[in-house]
C-alpha positions as a Markdown table, in Angstrom:
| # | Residue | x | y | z |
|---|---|---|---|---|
| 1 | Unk | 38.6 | -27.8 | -20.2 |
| 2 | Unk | 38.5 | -25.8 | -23.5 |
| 3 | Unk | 37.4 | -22.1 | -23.5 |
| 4 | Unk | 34.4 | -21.0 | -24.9 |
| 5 | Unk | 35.1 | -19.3 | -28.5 |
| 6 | Unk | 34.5 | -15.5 | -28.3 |
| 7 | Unk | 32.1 | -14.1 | -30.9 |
| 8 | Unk | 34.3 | -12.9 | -33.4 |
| 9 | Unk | 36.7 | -16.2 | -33.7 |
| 10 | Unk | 33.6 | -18.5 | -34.5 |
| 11 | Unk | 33.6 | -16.8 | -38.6 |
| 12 | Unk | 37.2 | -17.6 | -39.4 |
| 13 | Unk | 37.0 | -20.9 | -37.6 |
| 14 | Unk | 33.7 | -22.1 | -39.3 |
| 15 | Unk | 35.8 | -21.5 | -42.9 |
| 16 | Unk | 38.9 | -22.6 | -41.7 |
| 17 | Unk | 37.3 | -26.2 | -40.6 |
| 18 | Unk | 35.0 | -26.0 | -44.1 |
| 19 | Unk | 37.8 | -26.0 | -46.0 |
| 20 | Unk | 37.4 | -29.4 | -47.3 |
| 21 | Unk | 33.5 | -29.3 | -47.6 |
| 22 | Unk | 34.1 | -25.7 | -49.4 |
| 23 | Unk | 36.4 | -27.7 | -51.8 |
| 24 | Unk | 34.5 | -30.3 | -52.4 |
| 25 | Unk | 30.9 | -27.7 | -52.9 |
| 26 | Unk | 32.8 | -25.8 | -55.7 |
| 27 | Unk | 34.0 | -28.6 | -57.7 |
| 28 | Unk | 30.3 | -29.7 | -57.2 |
| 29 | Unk | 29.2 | -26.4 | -59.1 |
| 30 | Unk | 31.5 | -26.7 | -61.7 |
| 31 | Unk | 29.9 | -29.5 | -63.3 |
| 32 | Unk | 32.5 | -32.5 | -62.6 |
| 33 | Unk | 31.4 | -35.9 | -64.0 |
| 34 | Unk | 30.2 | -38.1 | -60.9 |
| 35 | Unk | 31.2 | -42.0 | -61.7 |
| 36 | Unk | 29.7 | -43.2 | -58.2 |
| 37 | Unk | 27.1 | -41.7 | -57.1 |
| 38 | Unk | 27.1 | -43.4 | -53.7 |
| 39 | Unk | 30.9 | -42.5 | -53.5 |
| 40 | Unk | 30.3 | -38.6 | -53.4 |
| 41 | Unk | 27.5 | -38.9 | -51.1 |
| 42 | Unk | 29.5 | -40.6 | -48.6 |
| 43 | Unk | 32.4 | -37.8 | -49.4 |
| 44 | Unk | 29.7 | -35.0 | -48.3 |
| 45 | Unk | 29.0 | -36.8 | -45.7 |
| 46 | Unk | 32.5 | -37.2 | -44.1 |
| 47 | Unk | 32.7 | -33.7 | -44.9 |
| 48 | Unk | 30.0 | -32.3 | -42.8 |
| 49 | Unk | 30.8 | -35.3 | -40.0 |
| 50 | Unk | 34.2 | -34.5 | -39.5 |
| 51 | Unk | 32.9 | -30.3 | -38.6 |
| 52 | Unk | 30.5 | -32.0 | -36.7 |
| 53 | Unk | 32.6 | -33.4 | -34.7 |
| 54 | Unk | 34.8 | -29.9 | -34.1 |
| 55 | Unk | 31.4 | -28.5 | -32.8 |
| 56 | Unk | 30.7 | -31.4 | -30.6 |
| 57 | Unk | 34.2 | -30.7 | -29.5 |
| 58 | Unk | 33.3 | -26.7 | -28.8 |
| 59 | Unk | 30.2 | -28.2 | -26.6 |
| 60 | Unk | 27.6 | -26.6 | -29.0 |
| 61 | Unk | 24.1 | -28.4 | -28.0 |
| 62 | Unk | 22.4 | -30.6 | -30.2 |
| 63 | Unk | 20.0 | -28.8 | -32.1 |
| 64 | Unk | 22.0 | -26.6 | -33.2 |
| 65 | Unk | 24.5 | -28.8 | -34.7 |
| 66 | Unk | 21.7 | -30.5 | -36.5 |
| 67 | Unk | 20.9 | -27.0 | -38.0 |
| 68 | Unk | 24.1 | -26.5 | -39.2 |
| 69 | Unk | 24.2 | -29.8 | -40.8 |
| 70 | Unk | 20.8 | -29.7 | -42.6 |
| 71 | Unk | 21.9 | -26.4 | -44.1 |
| 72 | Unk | 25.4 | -27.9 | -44.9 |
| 73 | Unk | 23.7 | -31.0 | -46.8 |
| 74 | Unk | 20.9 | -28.6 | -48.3 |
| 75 | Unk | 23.3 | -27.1 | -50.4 |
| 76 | Unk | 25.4 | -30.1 | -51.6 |
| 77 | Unk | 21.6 | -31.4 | -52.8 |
| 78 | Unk | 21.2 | -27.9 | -54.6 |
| 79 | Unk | 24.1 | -27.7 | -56.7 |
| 80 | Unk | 24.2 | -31.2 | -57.8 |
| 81 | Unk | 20.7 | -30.6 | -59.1 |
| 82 | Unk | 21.5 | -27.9 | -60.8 |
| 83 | Unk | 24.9 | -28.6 | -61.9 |
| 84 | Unk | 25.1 | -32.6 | -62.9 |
| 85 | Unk | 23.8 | -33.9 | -65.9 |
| 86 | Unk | 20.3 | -35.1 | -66.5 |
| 87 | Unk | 21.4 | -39.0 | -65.6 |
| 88 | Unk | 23.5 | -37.9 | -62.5 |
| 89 | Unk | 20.7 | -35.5 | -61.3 |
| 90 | Unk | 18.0 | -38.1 | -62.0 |
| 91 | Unk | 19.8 | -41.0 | -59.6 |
| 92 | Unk | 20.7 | -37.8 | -56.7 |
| 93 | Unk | 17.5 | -37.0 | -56.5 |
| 94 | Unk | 15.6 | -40.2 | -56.0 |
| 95 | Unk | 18.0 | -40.0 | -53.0 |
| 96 | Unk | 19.0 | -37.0 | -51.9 |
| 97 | Unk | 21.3 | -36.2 | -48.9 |
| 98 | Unk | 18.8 | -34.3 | -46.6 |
| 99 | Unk | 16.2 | -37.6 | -47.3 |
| 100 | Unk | 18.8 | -40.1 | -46.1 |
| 101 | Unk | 19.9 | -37.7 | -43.2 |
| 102 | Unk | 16.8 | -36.3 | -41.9 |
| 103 | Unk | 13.8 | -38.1 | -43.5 |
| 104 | Unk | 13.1 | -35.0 | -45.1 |
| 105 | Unk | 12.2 | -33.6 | -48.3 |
| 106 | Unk | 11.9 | -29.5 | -47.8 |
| 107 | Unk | 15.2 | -28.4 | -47.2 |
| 108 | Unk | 14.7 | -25.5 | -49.4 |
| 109 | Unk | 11.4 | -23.9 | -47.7 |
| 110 | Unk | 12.5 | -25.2 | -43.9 |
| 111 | Unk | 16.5 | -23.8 | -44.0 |
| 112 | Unk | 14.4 | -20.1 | -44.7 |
| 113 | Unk | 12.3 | -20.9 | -41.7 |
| 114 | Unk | 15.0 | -21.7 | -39.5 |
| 115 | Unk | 16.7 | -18.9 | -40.1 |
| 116 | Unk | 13.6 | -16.6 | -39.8 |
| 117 | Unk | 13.4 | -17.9 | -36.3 |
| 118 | Unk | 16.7 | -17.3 | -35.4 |
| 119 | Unk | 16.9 | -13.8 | -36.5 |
| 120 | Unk | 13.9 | -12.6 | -34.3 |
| 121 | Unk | 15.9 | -14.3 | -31.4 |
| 122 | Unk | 17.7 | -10.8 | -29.3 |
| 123 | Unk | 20.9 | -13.0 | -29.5 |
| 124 | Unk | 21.1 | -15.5 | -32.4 |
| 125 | Unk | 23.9 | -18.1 | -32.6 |
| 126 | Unk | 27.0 | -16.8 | -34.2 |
| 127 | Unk | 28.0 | -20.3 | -35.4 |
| 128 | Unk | 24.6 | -20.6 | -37.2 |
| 129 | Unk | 24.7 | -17.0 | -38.7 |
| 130 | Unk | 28.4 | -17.9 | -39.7 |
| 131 | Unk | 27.3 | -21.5 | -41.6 |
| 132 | Unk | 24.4 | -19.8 | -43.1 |
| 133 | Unk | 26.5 | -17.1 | -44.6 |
| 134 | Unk | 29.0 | -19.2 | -45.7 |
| 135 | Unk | 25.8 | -21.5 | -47.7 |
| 136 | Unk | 24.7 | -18.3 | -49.3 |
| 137 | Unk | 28.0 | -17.4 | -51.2 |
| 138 | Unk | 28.7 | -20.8 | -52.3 |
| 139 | Unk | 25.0 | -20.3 | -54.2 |
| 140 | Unk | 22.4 | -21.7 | -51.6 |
| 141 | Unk | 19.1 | -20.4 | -53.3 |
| 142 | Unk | 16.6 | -22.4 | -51.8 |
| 143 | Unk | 12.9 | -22.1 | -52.5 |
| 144 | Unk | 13.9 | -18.7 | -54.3 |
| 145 | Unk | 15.5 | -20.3 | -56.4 |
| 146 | Unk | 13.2 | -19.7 | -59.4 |
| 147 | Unk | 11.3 | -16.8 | -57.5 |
| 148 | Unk | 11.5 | -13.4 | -56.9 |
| 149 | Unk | 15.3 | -12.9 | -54.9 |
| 150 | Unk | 14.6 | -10.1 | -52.9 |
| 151 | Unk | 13.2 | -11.7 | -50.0 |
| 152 | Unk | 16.7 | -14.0 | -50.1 |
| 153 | Unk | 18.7 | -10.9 | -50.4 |
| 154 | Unk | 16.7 | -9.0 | -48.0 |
| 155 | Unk | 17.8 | -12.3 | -45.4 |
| 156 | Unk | 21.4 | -12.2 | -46.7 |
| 157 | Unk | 21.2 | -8.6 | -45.6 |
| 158 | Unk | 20.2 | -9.2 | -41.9 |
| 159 | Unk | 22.6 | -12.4 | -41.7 |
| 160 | Unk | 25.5 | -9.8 | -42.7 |
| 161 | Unk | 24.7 | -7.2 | -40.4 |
| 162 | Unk | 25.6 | -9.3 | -37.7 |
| 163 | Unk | 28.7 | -10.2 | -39.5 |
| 164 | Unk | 31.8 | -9.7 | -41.4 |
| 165 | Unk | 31.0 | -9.8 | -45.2 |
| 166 | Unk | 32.4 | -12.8 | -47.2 |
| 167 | Unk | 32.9 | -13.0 | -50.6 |
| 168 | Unk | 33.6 | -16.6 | -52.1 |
| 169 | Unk | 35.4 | -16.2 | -55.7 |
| 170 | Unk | 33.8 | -17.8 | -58.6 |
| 171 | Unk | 36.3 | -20.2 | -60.0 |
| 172 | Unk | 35.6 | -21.5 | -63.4 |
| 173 | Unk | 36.2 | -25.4 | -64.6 |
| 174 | Unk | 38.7 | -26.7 | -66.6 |
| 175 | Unk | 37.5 | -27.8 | -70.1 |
| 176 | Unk | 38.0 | -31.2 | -68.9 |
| 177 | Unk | 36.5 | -32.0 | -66.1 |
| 178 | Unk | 38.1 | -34.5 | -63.8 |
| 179 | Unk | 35.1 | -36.8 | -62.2 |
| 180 | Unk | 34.7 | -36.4 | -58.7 |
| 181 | Unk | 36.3 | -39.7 | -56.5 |
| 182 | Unk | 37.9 | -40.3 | -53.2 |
| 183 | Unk | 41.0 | -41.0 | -55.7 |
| 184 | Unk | 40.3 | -37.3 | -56.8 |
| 185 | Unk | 40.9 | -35.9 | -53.3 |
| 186 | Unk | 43.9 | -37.2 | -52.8 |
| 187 | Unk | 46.3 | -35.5 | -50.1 |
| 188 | Unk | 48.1 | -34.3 | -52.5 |
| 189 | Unk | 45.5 | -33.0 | -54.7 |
| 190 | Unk | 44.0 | -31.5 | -51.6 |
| 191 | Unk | 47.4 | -29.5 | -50.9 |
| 192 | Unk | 47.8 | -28.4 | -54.4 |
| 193 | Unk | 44.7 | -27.7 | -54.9 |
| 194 | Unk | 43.6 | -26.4 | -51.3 |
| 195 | Unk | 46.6 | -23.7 | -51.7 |
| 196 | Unk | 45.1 | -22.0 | -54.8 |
| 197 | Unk | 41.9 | -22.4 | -53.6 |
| 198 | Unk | 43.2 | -20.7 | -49.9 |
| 199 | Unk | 45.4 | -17.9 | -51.5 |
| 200 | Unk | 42.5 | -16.6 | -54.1 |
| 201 | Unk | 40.3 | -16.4 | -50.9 |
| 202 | Unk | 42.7 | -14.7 | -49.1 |
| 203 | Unk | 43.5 | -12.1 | -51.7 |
| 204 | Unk | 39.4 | -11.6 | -51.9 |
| 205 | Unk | 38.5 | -11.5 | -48.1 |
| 206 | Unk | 41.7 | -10.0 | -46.4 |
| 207 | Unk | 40.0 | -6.4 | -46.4 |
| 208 | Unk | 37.1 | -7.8 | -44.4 |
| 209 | Unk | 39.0 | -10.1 | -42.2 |
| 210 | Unk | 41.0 | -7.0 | -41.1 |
| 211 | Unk | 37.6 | -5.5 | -39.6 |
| 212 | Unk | 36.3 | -8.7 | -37.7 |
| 213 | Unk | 37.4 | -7.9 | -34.4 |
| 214 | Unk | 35.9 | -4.5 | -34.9 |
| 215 | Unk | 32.7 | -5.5 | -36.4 |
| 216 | Unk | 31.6 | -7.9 | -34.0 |
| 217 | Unk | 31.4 | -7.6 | -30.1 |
């Protein structure tokens, strides 16, 4: 029977079992050309299903792995609306991810809610606050999108005082861009790329990562 995760593993695990869907978000906000629409939709969602399946696998109930996975697919629908180009963003949002998941179009008002809620809680879920910081620095903006930010920041804020901070580097895309395919992510493309990708994260977050055990109970 597995143990139950203490507090201040659930962080490092939630990135360390993202490490793919971080991947994949990134080359999403660099502006990749999309040749299959349908193909990268069903790459997100094998994404976010296979850490599904590590939290139904930690025995974390229901709802709040359907949180975690409506905040997941909120932000794959973000970026590629603001990063793919006109024809791509047309044909993604006449179908977006969080419409063919949850029959619902309001992921950028209801993910605030959600989160609202859970803060006024005297113990909030540690694997929600963990996903939702992890959405935020890979560019989750939500319905603030084109608003006033300090609201968003002034959530960030709380999220992070029950945290560790993380800090997700900026990486910028090649000249040419490679479209996104299942071809593109490759196991060896994964390893090659995934090793950059882990060691610049490393360099960035190893000064927080020293304090986790201190920071959280």
């Amino acid at each position: 029977m597995r143990c139950q995760m203490k507090n201040n593993e659930i962080p490092d695990y939630v990135r360390e079992n993202l490490r793919n869907y971080i991947l994949f978000v990134t080359r999403l906000s660099m502006g990749h050309a999309i040749q299959d629409m349908e193909e990268v939709q069903l790459l997100a969602i094998h994404f976010v299903s296979e850490f599904d399946q590590k939290l139904s696998e930690n025995h974390l109930p229901e709802h709040v792995r359907k949180q975690i996975k409506y905040a997941l697919f909120a932000l794959v629908d973000e970026l590629a609306l603001r990063f793919l180009d006109n024809k791509s963003k047309s044909i993604w949002e006449s179908s977006p991810l969080q419409v063919s998941q949850f029959g619902e179009y309001d992921a950028g008002i209801q993910l605030f809610e959600d989160i609202q809620t859970e803060l006024h809680k005297p113990d909030p879920s540690f694997w929600l606050l963990s996903v939702w910081q992890l959405v935020f620095a890979l560019g989750f903006n939500g319905k603030y999108l084109f608003e006033e930010t300090h609201a968003r920041n002034e959530l960030i804020t709380k999220i992070d005082s029950h945290l560790p901070e993380i800090i997700i580097p900026s990486l910028q895309a090649d000249r040419k861009l490679r479209p996104i395919t299942i071809r593109s992510f490759s196991t060896v493309s994964w390893c090659l790329a995934f090793l950059v990708f882990t060691v610049v994260i490393y360099l960035v977050l190893n000064k927080y990562l020293s304090n986790l055990v201190a920071s959280i109970g």
